[in-house]
FITOR-186042 format. One line per field, with one value per residue (C-alpha): residue number from 1; x, y, z. Coordinates in nm, 2 decimals, padded with zeros to 4 digits. Layout:
pos NUM,... .
px X,... .
py Y,... .
pz Z,... .
This chain:
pos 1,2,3,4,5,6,7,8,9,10,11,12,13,14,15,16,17,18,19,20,21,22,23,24,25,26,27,28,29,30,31,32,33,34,35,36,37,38,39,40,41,42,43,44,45,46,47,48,49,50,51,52,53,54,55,56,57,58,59,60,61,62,63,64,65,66,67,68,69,70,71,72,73,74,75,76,77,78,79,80,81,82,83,84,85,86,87,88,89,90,91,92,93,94,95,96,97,98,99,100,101,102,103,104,105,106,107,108,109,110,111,112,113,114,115,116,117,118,119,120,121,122,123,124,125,126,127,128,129,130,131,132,133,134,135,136,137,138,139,140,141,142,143,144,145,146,147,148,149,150,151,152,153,154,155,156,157,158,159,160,161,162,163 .
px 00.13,00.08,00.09,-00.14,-00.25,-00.34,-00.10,-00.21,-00.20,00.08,-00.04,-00.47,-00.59,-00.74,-01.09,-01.13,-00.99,-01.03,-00.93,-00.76,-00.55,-00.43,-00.34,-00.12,00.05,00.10,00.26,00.51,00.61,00.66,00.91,01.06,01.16,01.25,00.94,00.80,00.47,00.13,00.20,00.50,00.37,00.07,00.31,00.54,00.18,00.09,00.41,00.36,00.01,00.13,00.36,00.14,-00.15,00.10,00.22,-00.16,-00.20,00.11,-00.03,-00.35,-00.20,00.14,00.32,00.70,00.87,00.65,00.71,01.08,01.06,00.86,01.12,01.43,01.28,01.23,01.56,01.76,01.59,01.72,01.42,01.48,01.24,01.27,00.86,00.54,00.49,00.74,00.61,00.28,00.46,00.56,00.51,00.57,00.88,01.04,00.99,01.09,01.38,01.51,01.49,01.77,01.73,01.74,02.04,02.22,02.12,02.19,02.54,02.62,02.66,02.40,02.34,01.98,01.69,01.60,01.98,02.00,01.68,01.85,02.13,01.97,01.73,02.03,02.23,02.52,02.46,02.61,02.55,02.81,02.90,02.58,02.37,02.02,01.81,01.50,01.49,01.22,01.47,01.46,01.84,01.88,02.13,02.43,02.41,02.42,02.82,02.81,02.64,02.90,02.91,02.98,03.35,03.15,03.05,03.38,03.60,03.35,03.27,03.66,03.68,03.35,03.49,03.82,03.67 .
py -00.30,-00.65,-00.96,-00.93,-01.33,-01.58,-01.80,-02.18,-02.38,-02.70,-02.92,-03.06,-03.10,-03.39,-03.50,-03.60,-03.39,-03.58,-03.94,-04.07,-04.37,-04.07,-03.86,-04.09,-04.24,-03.86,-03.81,-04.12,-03.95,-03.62,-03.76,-04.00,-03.72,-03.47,-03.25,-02.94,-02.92,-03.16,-02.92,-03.03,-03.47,-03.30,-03.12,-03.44,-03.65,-03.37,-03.43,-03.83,-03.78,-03.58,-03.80,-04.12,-03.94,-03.88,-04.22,-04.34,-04.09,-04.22,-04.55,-04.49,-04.30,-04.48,-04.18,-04.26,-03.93,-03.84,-04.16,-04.11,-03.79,-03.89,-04.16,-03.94,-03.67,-03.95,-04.09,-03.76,-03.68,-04.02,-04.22,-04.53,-04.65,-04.86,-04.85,-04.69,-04.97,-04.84,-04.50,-04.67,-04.83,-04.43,-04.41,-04.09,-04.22,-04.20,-03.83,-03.73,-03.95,-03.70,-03.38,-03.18,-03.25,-03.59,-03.59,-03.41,-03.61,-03.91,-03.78,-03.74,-03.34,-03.32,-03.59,-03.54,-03.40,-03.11,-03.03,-03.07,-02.87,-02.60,-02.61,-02.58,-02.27,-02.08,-02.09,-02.36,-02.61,-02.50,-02.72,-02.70,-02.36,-02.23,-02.15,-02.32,-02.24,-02.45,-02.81,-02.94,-02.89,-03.20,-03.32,-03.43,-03.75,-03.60,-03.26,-03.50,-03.56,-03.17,-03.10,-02.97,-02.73,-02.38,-02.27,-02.09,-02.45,-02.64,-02.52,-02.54,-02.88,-02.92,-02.76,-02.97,-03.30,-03.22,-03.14 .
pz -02.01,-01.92,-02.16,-02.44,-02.41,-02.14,-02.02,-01.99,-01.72,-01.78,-01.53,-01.46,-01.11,-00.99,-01.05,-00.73,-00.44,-00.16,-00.30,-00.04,-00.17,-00.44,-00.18,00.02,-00.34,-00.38,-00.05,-00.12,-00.40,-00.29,-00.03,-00.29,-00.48,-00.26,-00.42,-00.27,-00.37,-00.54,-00.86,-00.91,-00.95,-01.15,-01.42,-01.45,-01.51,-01.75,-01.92,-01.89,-02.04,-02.34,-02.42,-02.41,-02.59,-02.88,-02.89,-02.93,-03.22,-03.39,-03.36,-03.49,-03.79,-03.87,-03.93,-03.94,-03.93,-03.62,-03.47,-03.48,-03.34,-03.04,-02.97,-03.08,-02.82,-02.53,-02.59,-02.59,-02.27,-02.12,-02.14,-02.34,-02.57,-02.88,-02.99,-02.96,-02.63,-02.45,-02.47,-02.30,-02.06,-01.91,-01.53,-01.37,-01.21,-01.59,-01.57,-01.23,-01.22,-01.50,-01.30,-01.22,-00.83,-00.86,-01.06,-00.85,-00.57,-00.76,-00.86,-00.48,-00.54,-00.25,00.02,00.02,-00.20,-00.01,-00.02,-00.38,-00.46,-00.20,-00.39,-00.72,-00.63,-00.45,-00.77,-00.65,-00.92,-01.31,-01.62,-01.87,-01.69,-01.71,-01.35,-01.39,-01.09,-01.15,-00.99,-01.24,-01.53,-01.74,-01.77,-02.10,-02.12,-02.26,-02.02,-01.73,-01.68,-01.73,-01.40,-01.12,-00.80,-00.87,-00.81,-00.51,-00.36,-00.43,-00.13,00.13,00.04,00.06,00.45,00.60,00.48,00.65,00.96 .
């Protein structure tokens, strides 16, 4: 037996399919960041969206405790904000800066993105000893100096830089 409930989608298409300036800023991205496919920017604008739609309901209602855990959640995930501006001011480039395969890219685990994601989705990359396989995994700030190469990965790295 199947799942009793829909699931729903995380990310909106376009309005426009064929926009063509959106297409090419959607092409620098995707090389930018190493990304495989348009789903991937669509999910991270999803995620940009939400976050700036709450910050406008916040500001309309002035509700503290929400307010601070809106900022709390931002700022545990790496993003710094101080205010309800800051989380305005979000550009995609906040959220996709704080995926797994750019961190490990960034980290110098991988020379390039496409070696990182590879590294991810075959199981070579461990956060605090854990195997995570998914290259859109949000790094939260403190799991980030917890990211190595599985024992697997160390001693090859070891023989090609001898070589």
């Amino acid at each position: 037996m199947g799942q009793p409930h829909r699931f729903k989608k995380k990310y909106a298409r376009p309005k426009k399919p064929w926009d063509k300036e959106r297409i090419e800023a959607e092409k620098k991205v995707k090389e930018n960041y190493g990304l495989r496919r348009k789903k991937e920017i669509w999910r991270a604008e999803s995620i940009v969206r939400d976050f700036r739609r709450r910050a406008r309901d916040l500001q309309a209602k002035k509700d503290e405790k929400l307010e601070k855990e809106l900022l709390s959640k931002l700022n545990k995930i790496g993003i710094a904000v101080k205010r309800l501006d800051d989380v305005l001011n979000l550009t995609l480039d906040h959220i996709l800066s704080r995926r797994l395969q750019t961190i490990v890219m960034k980290k110098g685990l991988a020379s390039t993105t496409r070696q990182a994601r590879q590294f991810i989705t075959h199981g070579h990359i461990m956060i605090d000893e854990r195997k995570v396989t998914w290259p859109s995994f949000i790094v939260e700030k403190d799991m980030e100096h917890k990211i190595t190469l599985s024992n697997y990965m160390v001693p090859k790295m070891v023989e090609e830089k001898k070589e």
